[in-house]
N, CA, C and O atoms as a GROMACS GRO file, in nm:
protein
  540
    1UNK      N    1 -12.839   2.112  -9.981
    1UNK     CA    2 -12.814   2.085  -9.841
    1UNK      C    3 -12.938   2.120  -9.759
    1UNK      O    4 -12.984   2.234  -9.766
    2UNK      N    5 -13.004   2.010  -9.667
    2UNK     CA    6 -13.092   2.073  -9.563
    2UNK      C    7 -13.076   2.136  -9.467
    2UNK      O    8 -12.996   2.080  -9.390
    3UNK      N    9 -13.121   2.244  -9.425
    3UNK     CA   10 -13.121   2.309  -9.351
    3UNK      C   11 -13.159   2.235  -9.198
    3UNK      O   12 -13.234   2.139  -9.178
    4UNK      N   13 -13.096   2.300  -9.119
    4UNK     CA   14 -13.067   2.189  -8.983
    4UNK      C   15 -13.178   2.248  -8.898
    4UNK      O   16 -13.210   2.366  -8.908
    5UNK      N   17 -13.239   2.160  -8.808
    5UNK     CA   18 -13.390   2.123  -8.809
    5UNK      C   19 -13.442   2.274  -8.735
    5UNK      O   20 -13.534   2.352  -8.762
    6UNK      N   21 -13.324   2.275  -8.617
    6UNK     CA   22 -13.362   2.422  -8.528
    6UNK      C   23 -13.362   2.560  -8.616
    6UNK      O   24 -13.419   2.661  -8.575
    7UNK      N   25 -13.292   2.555  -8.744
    7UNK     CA   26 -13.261   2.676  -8.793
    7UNK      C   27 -13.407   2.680  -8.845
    7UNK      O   28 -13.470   2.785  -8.829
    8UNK      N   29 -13.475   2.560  -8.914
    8UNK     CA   30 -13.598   2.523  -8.973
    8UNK      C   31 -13.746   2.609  -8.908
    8UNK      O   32 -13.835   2.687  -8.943
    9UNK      N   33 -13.701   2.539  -8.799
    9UNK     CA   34 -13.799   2.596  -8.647
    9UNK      C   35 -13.792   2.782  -8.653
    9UNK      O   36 -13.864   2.864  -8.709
   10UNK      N   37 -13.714   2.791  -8.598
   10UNK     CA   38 -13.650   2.921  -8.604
   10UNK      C   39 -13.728   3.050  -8.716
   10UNK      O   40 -13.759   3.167  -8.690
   11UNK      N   41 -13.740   2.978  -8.837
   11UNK     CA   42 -13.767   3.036  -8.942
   11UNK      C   43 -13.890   3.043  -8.973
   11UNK      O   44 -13.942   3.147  -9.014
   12UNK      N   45 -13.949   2.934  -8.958
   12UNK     CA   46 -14.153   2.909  -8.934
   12UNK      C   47 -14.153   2.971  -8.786
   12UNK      O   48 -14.267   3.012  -8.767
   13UNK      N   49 -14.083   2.992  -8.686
   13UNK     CA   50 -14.190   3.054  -8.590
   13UNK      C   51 -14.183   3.153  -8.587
   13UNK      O   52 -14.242   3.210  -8.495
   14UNK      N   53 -14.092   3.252  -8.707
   14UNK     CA   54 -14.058   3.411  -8.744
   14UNK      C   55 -14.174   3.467  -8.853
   14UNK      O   56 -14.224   3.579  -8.862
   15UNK      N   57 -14.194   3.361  -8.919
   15UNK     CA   58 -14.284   3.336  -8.992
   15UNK      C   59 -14.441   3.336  -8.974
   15UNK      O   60 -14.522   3.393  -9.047
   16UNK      N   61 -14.467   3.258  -8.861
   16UNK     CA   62 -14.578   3.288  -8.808
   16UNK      C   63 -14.625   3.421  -8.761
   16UNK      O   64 -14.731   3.477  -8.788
   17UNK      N   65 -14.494   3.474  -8.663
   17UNK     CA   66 -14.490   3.536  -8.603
   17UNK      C   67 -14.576   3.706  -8.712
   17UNK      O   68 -14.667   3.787  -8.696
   18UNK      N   69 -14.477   3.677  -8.807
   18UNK     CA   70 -14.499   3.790  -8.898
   18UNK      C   71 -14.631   3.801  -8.947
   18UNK      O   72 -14.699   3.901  -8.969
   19UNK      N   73 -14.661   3.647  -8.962
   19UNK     CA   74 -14.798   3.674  -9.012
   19UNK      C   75 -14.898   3.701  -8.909
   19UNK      O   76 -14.992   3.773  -8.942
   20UNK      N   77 -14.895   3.657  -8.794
   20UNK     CA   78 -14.982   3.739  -8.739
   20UNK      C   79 -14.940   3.893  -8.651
   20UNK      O   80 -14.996   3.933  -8.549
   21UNK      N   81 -14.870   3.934  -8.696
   21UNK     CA   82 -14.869   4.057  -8.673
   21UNK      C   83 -14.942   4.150  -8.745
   21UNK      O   84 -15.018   4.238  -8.704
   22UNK      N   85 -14.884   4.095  -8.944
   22UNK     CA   86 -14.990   4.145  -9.001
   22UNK      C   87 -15.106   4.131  -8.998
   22UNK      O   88 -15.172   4.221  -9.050
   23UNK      N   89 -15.163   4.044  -8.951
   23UNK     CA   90 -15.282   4.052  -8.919
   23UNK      C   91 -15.369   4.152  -8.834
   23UNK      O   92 -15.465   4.227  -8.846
   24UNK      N   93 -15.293   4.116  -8.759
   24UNK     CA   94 -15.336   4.256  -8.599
   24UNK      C   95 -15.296   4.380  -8.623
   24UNK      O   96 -15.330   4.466  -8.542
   25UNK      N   97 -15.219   4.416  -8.733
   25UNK     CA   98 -15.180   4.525  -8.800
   25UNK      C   99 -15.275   4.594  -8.863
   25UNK      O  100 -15.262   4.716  -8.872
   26UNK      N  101 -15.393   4.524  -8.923
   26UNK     CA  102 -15.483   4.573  -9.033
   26UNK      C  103 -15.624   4.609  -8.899
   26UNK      O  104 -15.742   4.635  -8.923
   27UNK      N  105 -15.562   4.600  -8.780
   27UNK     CA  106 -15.699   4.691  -8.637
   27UNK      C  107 -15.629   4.696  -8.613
   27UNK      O  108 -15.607   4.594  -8.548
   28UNK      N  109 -15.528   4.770  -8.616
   28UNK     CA  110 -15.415   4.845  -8.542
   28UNK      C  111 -15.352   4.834  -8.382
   28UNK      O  112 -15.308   4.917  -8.303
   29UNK      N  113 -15.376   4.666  -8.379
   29UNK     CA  114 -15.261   4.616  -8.294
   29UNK      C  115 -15.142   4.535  -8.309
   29UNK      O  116 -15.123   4.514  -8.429
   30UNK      N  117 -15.054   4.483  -8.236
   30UNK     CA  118 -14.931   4.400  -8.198
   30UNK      C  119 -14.973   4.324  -8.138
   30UNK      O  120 -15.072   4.333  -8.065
   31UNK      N  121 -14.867   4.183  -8.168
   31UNK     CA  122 -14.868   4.107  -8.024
   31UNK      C  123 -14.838   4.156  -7.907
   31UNK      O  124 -14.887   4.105  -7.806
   32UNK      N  125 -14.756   4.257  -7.901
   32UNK     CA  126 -14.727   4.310  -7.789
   32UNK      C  127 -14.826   4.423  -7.689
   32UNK      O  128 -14.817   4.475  -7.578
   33UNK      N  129 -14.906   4.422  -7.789
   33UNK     CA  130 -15.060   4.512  -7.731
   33UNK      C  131 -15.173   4.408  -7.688
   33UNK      O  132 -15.251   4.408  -7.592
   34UNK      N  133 -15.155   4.324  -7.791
   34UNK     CA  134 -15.244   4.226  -7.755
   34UNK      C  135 -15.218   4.166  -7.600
   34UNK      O  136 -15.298   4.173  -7.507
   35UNK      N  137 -15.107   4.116  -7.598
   35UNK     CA  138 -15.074   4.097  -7.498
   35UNK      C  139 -15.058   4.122  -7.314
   35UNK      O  140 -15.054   4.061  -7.208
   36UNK      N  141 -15.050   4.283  -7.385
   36UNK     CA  142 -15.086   4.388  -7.245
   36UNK      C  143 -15.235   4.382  -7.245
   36UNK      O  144 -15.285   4.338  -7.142
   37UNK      N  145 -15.295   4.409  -7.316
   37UNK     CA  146 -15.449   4.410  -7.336
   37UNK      C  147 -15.515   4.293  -7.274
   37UNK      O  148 -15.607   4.317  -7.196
   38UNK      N  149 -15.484   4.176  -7.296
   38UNK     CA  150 -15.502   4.035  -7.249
   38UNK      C  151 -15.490   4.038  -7.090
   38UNK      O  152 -15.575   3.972  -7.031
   39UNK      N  153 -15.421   4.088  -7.032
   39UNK     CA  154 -15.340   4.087  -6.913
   39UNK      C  155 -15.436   4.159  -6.819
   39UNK      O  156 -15.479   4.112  -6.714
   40UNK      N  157 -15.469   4.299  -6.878
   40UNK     CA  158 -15.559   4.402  -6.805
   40UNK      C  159 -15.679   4.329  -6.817
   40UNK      O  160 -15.748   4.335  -6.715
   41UNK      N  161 -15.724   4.266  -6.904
   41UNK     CA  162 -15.868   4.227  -6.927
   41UNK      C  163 -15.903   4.068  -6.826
   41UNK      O  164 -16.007   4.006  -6.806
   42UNK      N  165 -15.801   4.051  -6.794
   42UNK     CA  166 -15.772   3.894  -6.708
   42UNK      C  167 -15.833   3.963  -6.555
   42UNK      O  168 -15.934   3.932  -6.492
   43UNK      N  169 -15.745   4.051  -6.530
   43UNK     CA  170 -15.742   4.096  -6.448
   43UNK      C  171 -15.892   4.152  -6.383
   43UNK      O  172 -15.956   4.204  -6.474
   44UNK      N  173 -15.953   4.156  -6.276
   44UNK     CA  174 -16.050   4.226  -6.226
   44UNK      C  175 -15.990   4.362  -6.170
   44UNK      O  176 -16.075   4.443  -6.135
   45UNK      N  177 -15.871   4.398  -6.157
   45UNK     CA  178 -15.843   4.531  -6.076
   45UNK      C  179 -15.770   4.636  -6.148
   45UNK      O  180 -15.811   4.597  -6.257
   46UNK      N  181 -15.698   4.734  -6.178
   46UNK     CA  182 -15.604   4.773  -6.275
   46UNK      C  183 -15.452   4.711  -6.189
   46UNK      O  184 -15.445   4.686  -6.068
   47UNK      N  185 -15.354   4.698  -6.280
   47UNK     CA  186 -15.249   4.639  -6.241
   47UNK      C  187 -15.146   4.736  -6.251
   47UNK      O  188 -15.143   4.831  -6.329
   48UNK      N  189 -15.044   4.698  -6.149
   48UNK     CA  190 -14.974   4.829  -6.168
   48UNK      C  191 -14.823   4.790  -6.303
   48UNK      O  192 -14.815   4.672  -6.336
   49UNK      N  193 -14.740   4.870  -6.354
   49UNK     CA  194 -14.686   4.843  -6.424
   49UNK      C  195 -14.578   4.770  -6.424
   49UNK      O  196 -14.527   4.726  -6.527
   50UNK      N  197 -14.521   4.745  -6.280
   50UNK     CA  198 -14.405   4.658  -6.278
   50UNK      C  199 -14.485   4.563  -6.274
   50UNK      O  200 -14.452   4.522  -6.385
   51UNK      N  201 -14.568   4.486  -6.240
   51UNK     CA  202 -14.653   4.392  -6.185
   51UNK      C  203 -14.685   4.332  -6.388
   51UNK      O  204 -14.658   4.215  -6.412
   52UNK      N  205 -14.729   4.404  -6.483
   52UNK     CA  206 -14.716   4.423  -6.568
   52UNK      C  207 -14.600   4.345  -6.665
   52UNK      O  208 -14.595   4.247  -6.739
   53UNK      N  209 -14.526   4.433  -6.625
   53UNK     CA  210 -14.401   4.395  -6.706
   53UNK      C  211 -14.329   4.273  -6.618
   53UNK      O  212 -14.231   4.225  -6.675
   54UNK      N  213 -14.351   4.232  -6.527
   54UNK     CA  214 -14.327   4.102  -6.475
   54UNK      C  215 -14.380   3.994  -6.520
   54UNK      O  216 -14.323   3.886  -6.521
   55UNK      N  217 -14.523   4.020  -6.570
   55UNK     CA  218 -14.613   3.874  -6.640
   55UNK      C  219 -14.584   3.854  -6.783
   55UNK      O  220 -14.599   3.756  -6.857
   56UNK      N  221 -14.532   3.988  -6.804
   56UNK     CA  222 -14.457   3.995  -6.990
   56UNK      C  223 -14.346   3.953  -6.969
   56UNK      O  224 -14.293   3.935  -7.078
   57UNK      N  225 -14.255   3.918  -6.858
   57UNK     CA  226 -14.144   3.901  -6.859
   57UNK      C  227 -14.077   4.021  -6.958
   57UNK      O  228 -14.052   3.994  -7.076
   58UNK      N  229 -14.057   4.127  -6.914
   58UNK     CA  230 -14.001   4.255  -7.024
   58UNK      C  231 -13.960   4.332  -6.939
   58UNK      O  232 -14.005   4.331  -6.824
   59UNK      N  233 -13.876   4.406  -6.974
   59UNK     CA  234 -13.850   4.539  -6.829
   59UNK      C  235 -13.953   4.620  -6.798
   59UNK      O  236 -14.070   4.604  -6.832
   60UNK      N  237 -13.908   4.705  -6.734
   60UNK     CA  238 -14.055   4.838  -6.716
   60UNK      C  239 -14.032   4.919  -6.818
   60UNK      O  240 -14.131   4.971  -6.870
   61UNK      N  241 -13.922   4.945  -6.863
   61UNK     CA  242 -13.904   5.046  -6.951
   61UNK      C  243 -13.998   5.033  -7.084
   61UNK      O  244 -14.065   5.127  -7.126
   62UNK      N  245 -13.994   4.906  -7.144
   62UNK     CA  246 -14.067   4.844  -7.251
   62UNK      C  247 -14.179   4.891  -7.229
   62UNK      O  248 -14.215   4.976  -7.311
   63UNK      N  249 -14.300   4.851  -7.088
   63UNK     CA  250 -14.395   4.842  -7.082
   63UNK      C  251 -14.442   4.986  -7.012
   63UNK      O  252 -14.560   5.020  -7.000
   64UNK      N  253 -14.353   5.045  -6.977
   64UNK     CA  254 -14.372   5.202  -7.020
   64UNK      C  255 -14.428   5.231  -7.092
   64UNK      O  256 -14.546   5.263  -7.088
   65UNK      N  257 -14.339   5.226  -7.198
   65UNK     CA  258 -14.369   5.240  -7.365
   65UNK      C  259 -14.485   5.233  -7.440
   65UNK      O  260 -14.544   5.310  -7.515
   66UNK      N  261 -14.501   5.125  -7.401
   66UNK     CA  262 -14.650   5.014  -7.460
   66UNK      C  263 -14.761   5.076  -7.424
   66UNK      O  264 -14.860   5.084  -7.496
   67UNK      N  265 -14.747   5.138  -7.283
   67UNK     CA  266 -14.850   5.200  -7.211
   67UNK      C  267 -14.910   5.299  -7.263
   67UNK      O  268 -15.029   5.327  -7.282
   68UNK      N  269 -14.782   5.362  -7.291
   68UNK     CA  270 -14.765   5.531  -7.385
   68UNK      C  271 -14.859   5.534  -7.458
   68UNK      O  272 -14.958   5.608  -7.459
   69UNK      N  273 -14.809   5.396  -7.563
   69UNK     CA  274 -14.871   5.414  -7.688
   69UNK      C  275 -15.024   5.345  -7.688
   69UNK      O  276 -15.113   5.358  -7.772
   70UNK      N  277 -15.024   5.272  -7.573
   70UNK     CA  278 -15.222   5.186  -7.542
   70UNK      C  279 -15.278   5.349  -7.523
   70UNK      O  280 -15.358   5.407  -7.597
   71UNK      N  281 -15.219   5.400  -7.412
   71UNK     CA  282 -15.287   5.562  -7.346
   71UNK      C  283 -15.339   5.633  -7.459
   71UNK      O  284 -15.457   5.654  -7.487
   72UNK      N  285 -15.228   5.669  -7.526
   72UNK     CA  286 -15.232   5.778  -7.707
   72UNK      C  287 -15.364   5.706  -7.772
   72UNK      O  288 -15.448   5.776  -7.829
   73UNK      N  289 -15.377   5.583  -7.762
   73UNK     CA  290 -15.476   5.506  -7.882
   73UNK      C  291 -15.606   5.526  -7.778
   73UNK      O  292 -15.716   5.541  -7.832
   74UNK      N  293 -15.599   5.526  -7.648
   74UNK     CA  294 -15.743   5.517  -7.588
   74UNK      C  295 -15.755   5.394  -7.503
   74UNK      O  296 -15.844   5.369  -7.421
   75UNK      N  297 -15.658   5.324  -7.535
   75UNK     CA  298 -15.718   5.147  -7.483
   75UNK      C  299 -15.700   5.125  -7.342
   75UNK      O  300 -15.749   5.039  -7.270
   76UNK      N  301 -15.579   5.269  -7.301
   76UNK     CA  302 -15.577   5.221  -7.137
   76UNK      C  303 -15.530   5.369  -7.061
   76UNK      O  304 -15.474   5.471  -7.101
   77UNK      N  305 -15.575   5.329  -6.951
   77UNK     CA  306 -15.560   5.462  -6.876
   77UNK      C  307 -15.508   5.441  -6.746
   77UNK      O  308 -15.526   5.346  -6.670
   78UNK      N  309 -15.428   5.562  -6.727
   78UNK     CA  310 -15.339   5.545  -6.611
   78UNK      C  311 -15.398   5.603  -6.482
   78UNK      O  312 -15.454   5.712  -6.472
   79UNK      N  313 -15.378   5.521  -6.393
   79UNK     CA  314 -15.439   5.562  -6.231
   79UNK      C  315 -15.337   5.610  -6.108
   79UNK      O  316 -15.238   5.537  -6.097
   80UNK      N  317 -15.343   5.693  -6.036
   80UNK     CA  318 -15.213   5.644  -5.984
   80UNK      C  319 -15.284   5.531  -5.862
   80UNK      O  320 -15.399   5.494  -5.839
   81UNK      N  321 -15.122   5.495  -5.787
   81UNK     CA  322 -15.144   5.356  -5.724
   81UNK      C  323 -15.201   5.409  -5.579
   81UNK      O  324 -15.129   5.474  -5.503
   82UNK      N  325 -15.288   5.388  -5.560
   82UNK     CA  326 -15.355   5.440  -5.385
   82UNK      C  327 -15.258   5.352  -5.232
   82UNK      O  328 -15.256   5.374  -5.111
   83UNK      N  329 -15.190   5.251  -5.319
   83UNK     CA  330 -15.097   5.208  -5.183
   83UNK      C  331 -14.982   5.219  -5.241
   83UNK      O  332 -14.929   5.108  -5.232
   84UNK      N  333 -14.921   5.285  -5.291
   84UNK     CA  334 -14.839   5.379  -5.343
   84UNK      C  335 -14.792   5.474  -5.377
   84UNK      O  336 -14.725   5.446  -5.477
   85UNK      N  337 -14.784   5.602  -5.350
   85UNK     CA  338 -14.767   5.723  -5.442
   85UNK      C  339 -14.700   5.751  -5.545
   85UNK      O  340 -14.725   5.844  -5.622
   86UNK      N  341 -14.599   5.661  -5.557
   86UNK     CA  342 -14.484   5.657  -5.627
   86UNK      C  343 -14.542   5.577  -5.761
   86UNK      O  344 -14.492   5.575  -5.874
   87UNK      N  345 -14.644   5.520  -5.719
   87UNK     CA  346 -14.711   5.379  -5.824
   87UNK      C  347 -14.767   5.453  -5.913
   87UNK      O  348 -14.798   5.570  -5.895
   88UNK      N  349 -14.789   5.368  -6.049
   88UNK     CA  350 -14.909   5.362  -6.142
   88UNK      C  351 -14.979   5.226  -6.155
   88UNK      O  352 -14.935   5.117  -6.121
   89UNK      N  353 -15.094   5.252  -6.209
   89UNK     CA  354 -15.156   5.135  -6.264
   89UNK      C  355 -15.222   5.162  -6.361
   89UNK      O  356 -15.271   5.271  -6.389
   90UNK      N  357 -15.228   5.050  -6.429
   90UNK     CA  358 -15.308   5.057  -6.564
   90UNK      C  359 -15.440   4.994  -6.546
   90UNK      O  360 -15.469   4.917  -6.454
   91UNK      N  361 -15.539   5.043  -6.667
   91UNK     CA  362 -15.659   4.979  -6.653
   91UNK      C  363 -15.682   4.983  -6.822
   91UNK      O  364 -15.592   5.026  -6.895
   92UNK      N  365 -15.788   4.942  -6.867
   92UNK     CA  366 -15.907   4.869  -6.956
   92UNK      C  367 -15.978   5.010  -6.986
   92UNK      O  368 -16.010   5.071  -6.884
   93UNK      N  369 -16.010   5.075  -7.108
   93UNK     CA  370 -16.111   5.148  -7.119
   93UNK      C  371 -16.195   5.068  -7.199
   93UNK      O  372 -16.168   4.955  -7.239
   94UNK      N  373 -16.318   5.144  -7.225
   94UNK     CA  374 -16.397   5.009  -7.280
   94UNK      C  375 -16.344   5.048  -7.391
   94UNK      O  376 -16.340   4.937  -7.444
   95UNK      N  377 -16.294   5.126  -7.477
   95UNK     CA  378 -16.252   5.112  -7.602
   95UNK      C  379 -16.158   4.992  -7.584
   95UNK      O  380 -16.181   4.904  -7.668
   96UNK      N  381 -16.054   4.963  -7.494
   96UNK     CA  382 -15.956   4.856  -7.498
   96UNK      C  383 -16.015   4.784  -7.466
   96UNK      O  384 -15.925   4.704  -7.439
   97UNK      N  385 -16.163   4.698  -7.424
   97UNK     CA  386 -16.212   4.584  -7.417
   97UNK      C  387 -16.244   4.570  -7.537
   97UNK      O  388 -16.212   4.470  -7.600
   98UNK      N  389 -16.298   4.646  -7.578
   98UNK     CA  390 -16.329   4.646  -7.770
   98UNK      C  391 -16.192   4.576  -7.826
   98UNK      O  392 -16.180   4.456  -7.851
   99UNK      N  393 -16.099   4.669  -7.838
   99UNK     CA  394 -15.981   4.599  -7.892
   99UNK      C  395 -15.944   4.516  -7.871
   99UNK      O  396 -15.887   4.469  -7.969
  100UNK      N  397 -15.937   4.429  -7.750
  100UNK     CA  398 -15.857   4.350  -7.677
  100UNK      C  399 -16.003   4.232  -7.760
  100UNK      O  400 -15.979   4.119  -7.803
  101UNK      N  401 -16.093   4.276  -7.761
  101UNK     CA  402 -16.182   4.105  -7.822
  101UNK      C  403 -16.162   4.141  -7.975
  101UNK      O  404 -16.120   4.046  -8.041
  102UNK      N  405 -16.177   4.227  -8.026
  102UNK     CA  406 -16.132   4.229  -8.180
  102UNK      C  407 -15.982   4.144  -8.209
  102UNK      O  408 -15.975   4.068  -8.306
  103UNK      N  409 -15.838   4.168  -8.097
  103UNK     CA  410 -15.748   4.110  -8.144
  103UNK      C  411 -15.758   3.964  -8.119
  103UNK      O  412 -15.726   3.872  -8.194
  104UNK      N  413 -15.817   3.960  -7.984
  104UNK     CA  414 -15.831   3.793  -8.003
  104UNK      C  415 -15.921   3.670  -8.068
  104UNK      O  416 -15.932   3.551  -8.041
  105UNK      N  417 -15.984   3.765  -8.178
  105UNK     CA  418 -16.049   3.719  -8.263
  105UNK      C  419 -16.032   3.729  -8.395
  105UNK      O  420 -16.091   3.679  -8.490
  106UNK      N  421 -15.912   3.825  -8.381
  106UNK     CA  422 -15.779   3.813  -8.506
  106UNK      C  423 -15.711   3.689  -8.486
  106UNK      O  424 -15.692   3.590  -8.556
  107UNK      N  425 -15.684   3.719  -8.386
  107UNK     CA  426 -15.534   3.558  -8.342
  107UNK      C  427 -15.635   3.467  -8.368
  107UNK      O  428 -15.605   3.418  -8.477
  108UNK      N  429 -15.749   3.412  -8.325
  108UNK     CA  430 -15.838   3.280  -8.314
  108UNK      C  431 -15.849   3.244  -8.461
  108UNK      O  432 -15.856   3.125  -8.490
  109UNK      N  433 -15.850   3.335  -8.556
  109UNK     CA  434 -15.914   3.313  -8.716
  109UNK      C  435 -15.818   3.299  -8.778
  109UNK      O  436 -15.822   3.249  -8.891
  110UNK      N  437 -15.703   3.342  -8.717
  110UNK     CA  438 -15.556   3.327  -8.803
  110UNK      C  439 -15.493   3.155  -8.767
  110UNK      O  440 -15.459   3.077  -8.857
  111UNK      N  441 -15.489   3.116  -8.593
  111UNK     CA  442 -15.468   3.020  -8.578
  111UNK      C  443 -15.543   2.924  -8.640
  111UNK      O  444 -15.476   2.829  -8.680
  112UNK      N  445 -15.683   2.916  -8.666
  112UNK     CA  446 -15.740   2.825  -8.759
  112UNK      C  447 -15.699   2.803  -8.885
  112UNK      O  448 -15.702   2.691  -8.936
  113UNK      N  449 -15.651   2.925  -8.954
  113UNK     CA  450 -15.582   2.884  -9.087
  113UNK      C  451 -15.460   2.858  -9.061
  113UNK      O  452 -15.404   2.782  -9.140
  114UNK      N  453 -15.404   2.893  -8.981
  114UNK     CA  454 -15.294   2.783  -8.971
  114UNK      C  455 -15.264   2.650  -8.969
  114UNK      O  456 -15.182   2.579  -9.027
  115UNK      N  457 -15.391   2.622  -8.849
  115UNK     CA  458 -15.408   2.498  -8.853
  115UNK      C  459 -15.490   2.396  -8.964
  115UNK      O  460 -15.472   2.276  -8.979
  116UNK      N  461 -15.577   2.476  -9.029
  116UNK     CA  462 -15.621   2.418  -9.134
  116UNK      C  463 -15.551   2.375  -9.278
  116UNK      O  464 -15.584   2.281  -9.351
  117UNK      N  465 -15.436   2.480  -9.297
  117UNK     CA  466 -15.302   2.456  -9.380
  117UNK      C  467 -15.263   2.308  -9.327
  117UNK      O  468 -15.188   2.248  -9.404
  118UNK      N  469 -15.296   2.249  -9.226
  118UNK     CA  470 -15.230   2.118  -9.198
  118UNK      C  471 -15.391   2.034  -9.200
  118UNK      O  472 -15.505   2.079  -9.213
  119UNK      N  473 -15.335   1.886  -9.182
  119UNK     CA  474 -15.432   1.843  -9.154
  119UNK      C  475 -15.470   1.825  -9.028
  119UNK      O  476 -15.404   1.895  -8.952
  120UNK      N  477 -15.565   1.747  -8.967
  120UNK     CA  478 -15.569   1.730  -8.817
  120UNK      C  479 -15.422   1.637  -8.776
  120UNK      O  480 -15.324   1.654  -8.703
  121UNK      N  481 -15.463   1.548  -8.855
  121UNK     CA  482 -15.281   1.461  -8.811
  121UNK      C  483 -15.208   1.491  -8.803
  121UNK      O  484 -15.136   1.436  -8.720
  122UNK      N  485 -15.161   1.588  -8.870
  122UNK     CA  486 -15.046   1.670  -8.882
  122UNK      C  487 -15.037   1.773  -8.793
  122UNK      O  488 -14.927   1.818  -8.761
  123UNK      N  489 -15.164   1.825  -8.738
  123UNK     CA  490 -15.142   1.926  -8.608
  123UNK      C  491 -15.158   1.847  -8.516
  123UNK      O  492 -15.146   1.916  -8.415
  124UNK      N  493 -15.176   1.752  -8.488
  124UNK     CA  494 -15.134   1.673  -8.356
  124UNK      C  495 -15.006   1.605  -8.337
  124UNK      O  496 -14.931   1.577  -8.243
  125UNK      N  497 -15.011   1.592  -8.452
  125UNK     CA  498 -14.833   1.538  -8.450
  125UNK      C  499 -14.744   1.633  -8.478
  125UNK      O  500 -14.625   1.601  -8.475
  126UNK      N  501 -14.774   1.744  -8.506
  126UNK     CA  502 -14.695   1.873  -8.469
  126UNK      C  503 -14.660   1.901  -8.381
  126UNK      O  504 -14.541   1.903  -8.351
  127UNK      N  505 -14.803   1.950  -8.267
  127UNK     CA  506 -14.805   1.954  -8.117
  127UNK      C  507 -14.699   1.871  -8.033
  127UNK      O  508 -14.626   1.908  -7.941
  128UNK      N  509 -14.715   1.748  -8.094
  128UNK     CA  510 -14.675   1.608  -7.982
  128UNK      C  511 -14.529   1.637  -8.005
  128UNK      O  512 -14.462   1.605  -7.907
  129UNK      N  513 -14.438   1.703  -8.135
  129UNK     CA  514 -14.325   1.749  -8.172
  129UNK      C  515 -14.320   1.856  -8.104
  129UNK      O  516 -14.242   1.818  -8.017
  130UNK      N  517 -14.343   1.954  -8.081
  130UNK     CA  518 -14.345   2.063  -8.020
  130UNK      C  519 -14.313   2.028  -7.870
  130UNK      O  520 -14.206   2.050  -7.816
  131UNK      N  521 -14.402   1.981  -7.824
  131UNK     CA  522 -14.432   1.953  -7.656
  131UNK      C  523 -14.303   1.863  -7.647
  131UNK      O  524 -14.223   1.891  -7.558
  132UNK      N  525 -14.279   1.771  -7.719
  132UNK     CA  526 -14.164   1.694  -7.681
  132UNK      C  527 -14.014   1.780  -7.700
  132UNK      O  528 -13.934   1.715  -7.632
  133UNK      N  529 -13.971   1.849  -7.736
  133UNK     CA  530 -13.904   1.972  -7.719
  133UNK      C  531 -13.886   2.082  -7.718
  133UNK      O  532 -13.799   2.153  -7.767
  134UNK      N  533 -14.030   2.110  -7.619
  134UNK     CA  534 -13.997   2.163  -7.522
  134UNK      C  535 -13.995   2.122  -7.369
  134UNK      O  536 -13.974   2.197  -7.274
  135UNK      N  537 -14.012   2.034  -7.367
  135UNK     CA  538 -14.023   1.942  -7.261
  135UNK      C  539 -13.920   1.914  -7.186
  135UNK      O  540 -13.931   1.833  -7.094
   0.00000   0.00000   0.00000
């Protein structure tokens, strides 16, 4: 019996998912670091953490967390908010600009073998599958 197409989906994008985690695992990040990391590094100012966890779409509590554990590693440091007292913000140490281009040069080398597992036709007509539902 085949498996029905969304469960299909479902299972390759858990799949992916895993694999690049391990990836970012072996320099000791997450997507979910990567991600915060990405965000601060976009940014020209430090951002504060709800502001944060609003572009992650995640609660604050999560990105609490995340913070915790960027702070513990070095990659980010907490300020408090100057039009706030009550605020924090996060920032970029240069160790976390380090990291933050090491992971996205994990993800860039991983997405190429992904995409190279296919052919070009096949990743465009993947895409064009993709985009059309989600569309």
């Amino acid at each position: 019996m085949n498996q029905p197409l969304v469960f299909s989906l479902l299972g390759t994008a858990h799949a992916l998912e895993a694999r690049l985690e391990a990836a970012l695992d072996r320099v000791g990040l997450s997507l979910a670091k990567v991600g915060v990391l990405s965000q601060l590094a976009e940014s020209a100012d430090p951002i504060s953490l709800s502001e944060l966890a609003e572009r992650r779409a995640c609660v604050r509590s999560n990105i609490t967390q995340l913070i915790d554990r960027l702070e513990k590693d070095g990659l980010v440091r907490r300020r408090p908010d100057p039009a706030d007292r009550r605020g924090v913000l996060a920032a970029l140490t240069a160790a976390g600009k380090r990291a933050h281009a090491k992971g996205v040069d994990v993800l860039e080398r991983e997405q190429a073998a992904i995409a190279g597992a296919l052919g070009q036709g096949d990743t465009a007509s993947l895409r064009a599958a993709l985009e059309a539902l989600a569309g």
